[in-house]
C-alpha positions in Angstrom: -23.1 3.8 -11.9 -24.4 1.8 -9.4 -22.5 2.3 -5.9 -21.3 -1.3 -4.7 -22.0 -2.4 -1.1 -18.2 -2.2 1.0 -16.9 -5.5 1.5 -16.3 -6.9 5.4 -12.4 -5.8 5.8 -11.1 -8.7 8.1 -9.4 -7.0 11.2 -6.5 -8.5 11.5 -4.0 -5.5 11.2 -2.7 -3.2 8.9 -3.4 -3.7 5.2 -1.4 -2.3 2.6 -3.2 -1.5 -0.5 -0.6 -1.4 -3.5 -0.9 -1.2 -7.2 -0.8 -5.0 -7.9 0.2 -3.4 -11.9 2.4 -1.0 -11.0 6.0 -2.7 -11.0 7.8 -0.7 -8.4 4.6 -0.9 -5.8 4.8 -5.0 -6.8 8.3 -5.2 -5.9 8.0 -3.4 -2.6 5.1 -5.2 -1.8 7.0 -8.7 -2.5 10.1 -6.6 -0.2 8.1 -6.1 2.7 6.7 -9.9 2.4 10.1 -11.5 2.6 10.9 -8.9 5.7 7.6 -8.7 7.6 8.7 -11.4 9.9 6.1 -11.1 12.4 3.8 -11.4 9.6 1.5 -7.9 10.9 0.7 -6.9 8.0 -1.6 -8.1 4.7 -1.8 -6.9 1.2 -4.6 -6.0 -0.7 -4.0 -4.6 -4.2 -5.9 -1.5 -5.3 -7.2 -3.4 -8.2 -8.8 -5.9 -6.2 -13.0 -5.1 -4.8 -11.2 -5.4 -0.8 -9.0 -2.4 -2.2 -11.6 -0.6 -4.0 -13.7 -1.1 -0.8 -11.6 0.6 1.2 -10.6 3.4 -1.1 -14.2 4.7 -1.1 -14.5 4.0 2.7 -11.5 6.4 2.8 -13.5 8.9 0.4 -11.0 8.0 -2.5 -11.6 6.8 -5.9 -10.7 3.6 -6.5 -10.7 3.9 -10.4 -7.8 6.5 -9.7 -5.6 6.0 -6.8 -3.1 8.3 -6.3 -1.6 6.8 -3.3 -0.6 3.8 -1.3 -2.5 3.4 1.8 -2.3 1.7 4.9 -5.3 1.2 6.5 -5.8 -0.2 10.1 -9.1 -0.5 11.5 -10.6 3.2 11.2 -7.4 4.5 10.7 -5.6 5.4 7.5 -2.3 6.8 6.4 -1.6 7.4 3.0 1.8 9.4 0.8 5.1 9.3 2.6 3.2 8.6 6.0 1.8 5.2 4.9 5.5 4.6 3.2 7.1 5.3 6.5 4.5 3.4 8.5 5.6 0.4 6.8 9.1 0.5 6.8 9.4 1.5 11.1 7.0 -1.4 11.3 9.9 -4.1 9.6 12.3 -3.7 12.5 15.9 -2.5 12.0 17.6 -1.6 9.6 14.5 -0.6 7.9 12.9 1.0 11.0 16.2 3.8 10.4 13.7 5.9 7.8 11.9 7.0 10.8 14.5 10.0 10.7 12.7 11.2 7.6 9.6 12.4 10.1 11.8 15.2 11.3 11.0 16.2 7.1 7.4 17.8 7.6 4.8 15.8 5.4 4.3 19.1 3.1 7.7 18.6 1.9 7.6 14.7 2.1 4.6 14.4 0.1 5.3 16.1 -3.0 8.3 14.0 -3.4 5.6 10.8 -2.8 3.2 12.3 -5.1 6.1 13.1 -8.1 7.4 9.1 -8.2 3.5 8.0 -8.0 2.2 10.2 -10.9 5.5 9.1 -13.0 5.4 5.0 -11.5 3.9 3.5 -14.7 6.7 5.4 -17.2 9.8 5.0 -15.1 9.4 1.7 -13.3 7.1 0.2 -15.9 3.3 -1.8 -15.9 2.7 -4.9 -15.8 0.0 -6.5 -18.3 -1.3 -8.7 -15.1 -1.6 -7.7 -12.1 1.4 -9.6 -10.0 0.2 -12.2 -7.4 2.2 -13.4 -4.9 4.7 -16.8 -4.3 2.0 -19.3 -2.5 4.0 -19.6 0.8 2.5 -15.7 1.0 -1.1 -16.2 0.1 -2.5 -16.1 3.8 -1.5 -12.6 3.7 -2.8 -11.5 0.5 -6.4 -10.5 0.8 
């Protein structure tokens, strides 16, 4: 295989990389759309070569992503830590899950980990990969 140059990220905040198939990471990426009100953030789905690009800059294999990330500039949180990055971001009420940080991360994670590995069979896959209402396409990378 023939490693692919990485792509110039555009730095204009965090982006969320989400599994554009996956139908639970679609419809929380369409929840945080509707509720990002200060517009911060921008998807990128894992499927796309922007999220591939940053999966191998993060030393992660884009061909099997166990995670969500949330990658801002040179930093990169990933699990229950990119989940809760998120959600404090949106402003009350969602900003109330911060109380889950008093959970330490090696008990967090797990959890995260369990619902990823099991996304496709519980929640379902989509057959294409889910693209977002137009009025949301200057986030989308």
């Amino acid at each position: 295989m023939i490693p692919t140059p990485d792509l110039a990220i555009p730095s204009t905040g965090p982006i969320i990389l989400f599994d554009a198939e996956c139908v639970l990471c679609s419809a929380n990426a369409q929840f945080v759309l509707e509720r990002d009100r200060k517009a911060v953030f921008r998807l990128a789905s894992m499927q796309s070569e922007i999220g591939k690009s940053l999966y191998r800059r993060h030393g992660m294999d884009p061909a099997d992503p166990a995670s969500l990330l949330v990658v801002d500039g040179d930093r990169m949180r990933r699990d229950s830590d990119a989940v809760l990055s998120i959600y404090e971001t949106l402003g009350f009420p969602w900003s109330v899950v911060r109380a889950f940080r008093i959970v330490p991360a090696a008990l967090r994670d797990p959890v995260y980990r369990f619902v990823a590995r099991h996304r496709y069979r519980v929640f379902g896959r989509r057959d294409t990969c889910w693209v977002a209402p137009k009025h949301y396409r200057d986030r989308i990378l």
